[in-house]
N, C-alpha and C positions, 0 to 999 in steps of 0.2 A: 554373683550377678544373677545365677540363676533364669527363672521366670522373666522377671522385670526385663533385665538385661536385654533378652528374644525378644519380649515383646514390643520394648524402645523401639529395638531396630527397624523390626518390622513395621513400626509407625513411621518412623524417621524414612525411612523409603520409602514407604505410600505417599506421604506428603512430597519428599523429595520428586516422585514419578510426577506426582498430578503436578507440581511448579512447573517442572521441566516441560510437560505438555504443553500446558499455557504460553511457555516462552518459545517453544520450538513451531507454533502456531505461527508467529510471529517472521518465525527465520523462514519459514514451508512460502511464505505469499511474499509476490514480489509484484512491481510494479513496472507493466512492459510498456516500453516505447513504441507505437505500429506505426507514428507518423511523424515527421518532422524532424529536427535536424540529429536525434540523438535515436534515431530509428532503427529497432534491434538490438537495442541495449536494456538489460534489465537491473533492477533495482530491488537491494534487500530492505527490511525492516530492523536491523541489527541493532539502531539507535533507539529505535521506537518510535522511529516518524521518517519520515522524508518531506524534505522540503523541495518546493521548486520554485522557480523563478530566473529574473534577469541576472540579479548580483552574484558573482562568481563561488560565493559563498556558502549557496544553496547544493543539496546534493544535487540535484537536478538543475544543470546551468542551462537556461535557454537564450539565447542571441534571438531572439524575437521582441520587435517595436511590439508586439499585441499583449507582450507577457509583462509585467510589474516588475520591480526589482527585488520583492517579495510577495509573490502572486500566493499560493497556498500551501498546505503543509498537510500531510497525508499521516494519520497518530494510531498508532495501536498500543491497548491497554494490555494486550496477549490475549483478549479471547475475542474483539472487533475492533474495526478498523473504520474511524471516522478520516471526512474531508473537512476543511477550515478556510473558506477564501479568505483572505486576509484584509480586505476592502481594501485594494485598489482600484481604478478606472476599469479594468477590465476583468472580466468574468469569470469565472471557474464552474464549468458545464459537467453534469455528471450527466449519461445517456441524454446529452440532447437538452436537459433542462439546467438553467443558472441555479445555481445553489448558493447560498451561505455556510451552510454545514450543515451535513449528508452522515449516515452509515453508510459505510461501500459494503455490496455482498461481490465473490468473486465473479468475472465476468463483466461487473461493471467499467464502462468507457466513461473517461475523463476526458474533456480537453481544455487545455490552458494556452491561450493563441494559435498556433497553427499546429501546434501537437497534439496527439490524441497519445491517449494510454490505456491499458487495461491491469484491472489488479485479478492476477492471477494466483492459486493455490487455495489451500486451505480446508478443500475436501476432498474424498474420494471421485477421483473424472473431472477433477477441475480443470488440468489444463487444456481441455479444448471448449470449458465453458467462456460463452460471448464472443463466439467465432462466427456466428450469423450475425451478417450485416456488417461484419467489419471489413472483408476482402476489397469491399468497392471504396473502400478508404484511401487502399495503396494504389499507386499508377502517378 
């Protein structure tokens, strides 16, 4: 084996680290619930997306008349994270603005009828980014 053989390895690992970052990027960010019926629950990217909406189907189930039965779907490739409304009647708001499809950076607030969410992780101090202006959410 010799030379070759080391030096495989050592390839085969470097590559192996950086995949694993990209995919562990993914697991690090989750998507928190700050309002509405599923409030304090948070949500992995394990599938490489999250779905939400009405139909019981979705990982994110909402019992809200305001939500679709498949309102949007939250996609990470491993190294960002886009939003998708799925065009139904009702809207999918990243901070405040309707979107169609969005990049989310962390800290960004979602809301999908009466729920809001935040996507948390993914950098050093992330989790207390996009904690202003959210407190007066809760009550």
């Amino acid at each position: 084996m010799g030379v070759f053989g080391t030096w495989g390895g050592w390839y085969t690992s470097a590559v192996a680290s950086e995949r694993n970052g990209q995919s562990r990027l993914a697991e690090d960010v989750r998507l928190e619930a700050l309002k509405g019926p599923r409030e304090g629950e948070a949500f992995s990217f394990r599938a490489g997306e999250i779905t939400i909406g009405r139909d019981p189907s979705n990982q994110v189930f909402l019992l809200d008349k305001l939500v679709s039965r498949r309102h949007c779907v939250v996609r990470s490739d491993g190294s960002s994270f886009q939003i998708v409304d799925l065009g139904g009647p009702n809207r999918t708001f990243v901070n405040g603005v309707a979107v169609e499809e969005k990049t989310l950076m962390p800290g960004d607030q979602i809301r999908v009828g009466n729920s809001m969410f935040v996507l948390r992780g993914g950098e050093a101090g992330s989790s207390t980014s996009g904690v202003e202006g959210i407190e007066g959410l809760r009550g």
